[in-house]
C-alpha positions in Angstrom: 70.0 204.0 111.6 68.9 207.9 111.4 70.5 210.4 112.9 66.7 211.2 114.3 66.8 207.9 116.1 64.1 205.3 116.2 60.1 205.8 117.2 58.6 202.7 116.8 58.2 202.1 120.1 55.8 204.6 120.4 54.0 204.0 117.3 53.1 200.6 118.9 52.4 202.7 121.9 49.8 204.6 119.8 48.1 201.9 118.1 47.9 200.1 121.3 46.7 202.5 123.8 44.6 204.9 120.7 46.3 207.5 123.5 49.7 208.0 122.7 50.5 212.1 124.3 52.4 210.5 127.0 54.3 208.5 124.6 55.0 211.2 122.1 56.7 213.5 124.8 60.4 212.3 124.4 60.1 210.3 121.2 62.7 210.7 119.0 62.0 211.1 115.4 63.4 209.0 112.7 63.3 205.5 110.8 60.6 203.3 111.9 61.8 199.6 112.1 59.0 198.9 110.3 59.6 200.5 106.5 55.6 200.7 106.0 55.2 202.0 109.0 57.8 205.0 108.1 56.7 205.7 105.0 59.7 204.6 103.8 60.6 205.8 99.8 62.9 206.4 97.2 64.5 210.0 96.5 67.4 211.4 94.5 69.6 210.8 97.2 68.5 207.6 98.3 66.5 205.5 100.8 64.8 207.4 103.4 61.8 207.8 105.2 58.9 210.3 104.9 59.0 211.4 108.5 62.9 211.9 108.0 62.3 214.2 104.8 59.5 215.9 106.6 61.7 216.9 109.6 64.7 218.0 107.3 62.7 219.8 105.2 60.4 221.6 107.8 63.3 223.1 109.5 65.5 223.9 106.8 62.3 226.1 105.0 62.0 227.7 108.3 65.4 229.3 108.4 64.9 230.0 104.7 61.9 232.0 105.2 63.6 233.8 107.7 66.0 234.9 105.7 64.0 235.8 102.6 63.4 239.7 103.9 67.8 239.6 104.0 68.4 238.7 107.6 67.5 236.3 110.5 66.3 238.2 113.7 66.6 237.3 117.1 62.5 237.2 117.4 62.6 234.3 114.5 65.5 232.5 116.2 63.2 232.3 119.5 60.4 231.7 117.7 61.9 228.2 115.9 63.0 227.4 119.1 60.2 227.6 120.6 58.5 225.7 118.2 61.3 222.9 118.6 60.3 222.8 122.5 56.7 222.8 121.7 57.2 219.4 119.8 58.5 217.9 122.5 62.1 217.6 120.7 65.2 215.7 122.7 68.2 217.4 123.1 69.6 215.1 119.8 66.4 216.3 118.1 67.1 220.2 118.6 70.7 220.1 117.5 70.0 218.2 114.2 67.1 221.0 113.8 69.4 223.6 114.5 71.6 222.6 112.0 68.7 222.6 109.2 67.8 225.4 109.9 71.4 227.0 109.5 71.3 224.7 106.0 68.2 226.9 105.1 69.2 230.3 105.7 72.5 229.9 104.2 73.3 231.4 100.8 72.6 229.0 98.0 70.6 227.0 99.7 68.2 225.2 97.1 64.8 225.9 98.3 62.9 224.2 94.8 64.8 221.0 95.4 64.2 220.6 99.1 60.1 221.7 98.1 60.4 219.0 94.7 61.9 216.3 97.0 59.4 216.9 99.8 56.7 217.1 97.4 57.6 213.3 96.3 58.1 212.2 99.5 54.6 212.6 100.4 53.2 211.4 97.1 49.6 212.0 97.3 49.5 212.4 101.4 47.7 215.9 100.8 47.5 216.3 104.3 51.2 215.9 105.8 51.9 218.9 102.8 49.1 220.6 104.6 50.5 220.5 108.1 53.6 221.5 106.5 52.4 224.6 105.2 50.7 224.8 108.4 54.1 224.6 110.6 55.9 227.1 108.8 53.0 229.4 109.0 53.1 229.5 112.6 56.7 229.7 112.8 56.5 233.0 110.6 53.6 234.8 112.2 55.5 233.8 116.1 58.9 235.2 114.3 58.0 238.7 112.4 54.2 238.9 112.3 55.1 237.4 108.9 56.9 239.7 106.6 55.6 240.6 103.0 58.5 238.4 101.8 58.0 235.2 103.8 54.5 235.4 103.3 55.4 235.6 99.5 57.9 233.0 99.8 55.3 231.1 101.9 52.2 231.5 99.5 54.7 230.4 96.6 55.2 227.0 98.3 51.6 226.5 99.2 51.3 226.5 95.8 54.3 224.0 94.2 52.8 221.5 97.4 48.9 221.9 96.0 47.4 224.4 98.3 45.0 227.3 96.9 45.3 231.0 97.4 41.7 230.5 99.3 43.4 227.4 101.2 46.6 229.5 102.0 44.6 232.7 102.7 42.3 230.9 105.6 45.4 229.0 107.1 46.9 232.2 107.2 43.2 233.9 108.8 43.0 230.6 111.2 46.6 231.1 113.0 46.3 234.8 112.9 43.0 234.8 114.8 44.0 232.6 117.5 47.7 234.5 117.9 45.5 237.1 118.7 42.6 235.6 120.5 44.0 232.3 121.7 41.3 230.7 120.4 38.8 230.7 117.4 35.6 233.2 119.0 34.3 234.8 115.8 32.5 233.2 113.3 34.9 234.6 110.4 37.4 232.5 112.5 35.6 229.8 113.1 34.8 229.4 109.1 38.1 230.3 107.9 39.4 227.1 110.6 37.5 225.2 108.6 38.6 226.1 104.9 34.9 227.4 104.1 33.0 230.4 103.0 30.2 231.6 105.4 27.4 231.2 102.5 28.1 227.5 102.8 25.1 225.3 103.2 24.4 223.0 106.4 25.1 220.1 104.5 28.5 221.9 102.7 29.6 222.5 106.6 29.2 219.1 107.8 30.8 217.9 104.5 34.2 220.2 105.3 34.0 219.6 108.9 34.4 215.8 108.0 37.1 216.1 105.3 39.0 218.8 108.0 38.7 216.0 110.9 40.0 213.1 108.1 42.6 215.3 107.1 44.2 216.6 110.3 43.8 213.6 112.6 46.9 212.8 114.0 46.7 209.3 114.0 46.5 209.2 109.7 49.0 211.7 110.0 52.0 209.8 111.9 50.4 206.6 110.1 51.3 208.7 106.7 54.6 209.6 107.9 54.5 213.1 110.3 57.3 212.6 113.0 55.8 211.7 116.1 57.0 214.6 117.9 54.9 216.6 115.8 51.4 214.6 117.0 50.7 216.9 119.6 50.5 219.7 117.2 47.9 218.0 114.8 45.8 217.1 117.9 45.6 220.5 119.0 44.7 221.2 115.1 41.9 218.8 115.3 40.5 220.4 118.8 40.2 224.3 117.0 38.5 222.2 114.0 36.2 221.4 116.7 35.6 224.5 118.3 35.3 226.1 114.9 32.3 223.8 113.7 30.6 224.2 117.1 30.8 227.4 116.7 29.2 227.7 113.4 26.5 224.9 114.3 25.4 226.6 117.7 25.1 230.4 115.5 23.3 228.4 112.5 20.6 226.4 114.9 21.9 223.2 113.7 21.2 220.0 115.8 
């Protein structure tokens, strides 16, 4: 059994009810009883499951971007924590994040490998890498306004997990807007939410609004793999998506 416990419960939950916020608060990430259902694959060190190499990995890049500009400060320390208590973590949960977290921003601590083994975890699940970029993103701009060096760190594993510079560039323009805002209310906002120049055509739009929905809704993404606890998050991902492209249409005239 993993040391993140056992969510299958509320996976069933999820599938059952299609409404499964209650059921995420509390839910403990870790191997589904059902290998499908966890995503379950094979990596250098053996069995494990995609939501289990997502957590691991999520937690130990975020104390390793901390670290990249020399030293962890007290802002960045808050700021992961927060971001644990924002996904709903268990006590259990926190501590084993904790501890990745000290893994990544101690010396010699093998960022490629952790990247690589990620990276195979998730196979072709484009969107899990996405939400990962996504994740440690947030954590940077809540911790140090993201530094030049963890935004280079950053941009340097958008790229080994298949993100652009464009891609990368609007995530970065999408979280900084609503940090500021709270919520996407300019149009350069609302297209860089949706991954899009502003020249795009109405059928372009509805075309990226579509692939952003697929992409980010959180059903495919716990279906794919993306601990449970981390739902919430994708939901409120696919709400700005949402806001963003109303936003657009209502400026554009579209019906």
């Amino acid at each position: 059994m993993s040391w993140t416990g056992v969510f299958f419960g509320a996976l069933i939950g999820l599938l059952l009810t299609r409404s499964a916020w209650g059921a995420v608060v509390g839910a403990v990430i870790g191997y589904m009883l059902d290998p499908r259902a966890a995503g379950k694959v094979a990596t250098p060190n053996g069995s494990t499951s995609i939501s289990s190499e997502f957590f691991r990995t999520t937690f130990e890049i975020m104390g390793y971007v901390a670290k990249s500009d020399g030293r962890v400060s007290e802002a960045e320390i808050d700021a992961a924590r927060r971001l644990m208590l924002e996904l709903n973590l268990g006590a259990a949960d926190i501590n084993a994040a904790i501890a990745c977290f000290r893994t990544g921003k101690a010396a010699g601590y093998d960022a490629e490998l952790s990247i690589e083994r990620l990276r195979e975890s998730c196979g072709l699940r484009y969107d899990l890498l996405h939400a990962f970029v996504d994740l440690q993103l947030r954590a940077a701009l809540a911790g140090n306004g993201l530094s030049a060096p963890a935004r280079g760190v950053l941009a340097g594993i958008a790229g080994r997990l298949g993100l652009s510079a464009l891609e990368f560039e609007n995530m970065e323009a999408s979280l900084r807007g609503r940090q500021t805002r709270g919520k996407s209310d300019s149009l350069a906002e609302c297209y860089a939410e949706l991954e899009v120049d502003a020249n795009i055509s109405d059928a372009e739009l509805i075309k990226a609004y579509r692939r952003q929905m697929s992409r980010h809704h959180p059903d495919k993404l716990v279906a794919n793999g993306l601990p449970e606890s981390m739902a919430q998050m994708a939901k409120e991902k696919t709400q700005r998506i949402q806001e963003a492209y109303e936003g657009i249409r209502l400026a554009r005239g579209m019906r």
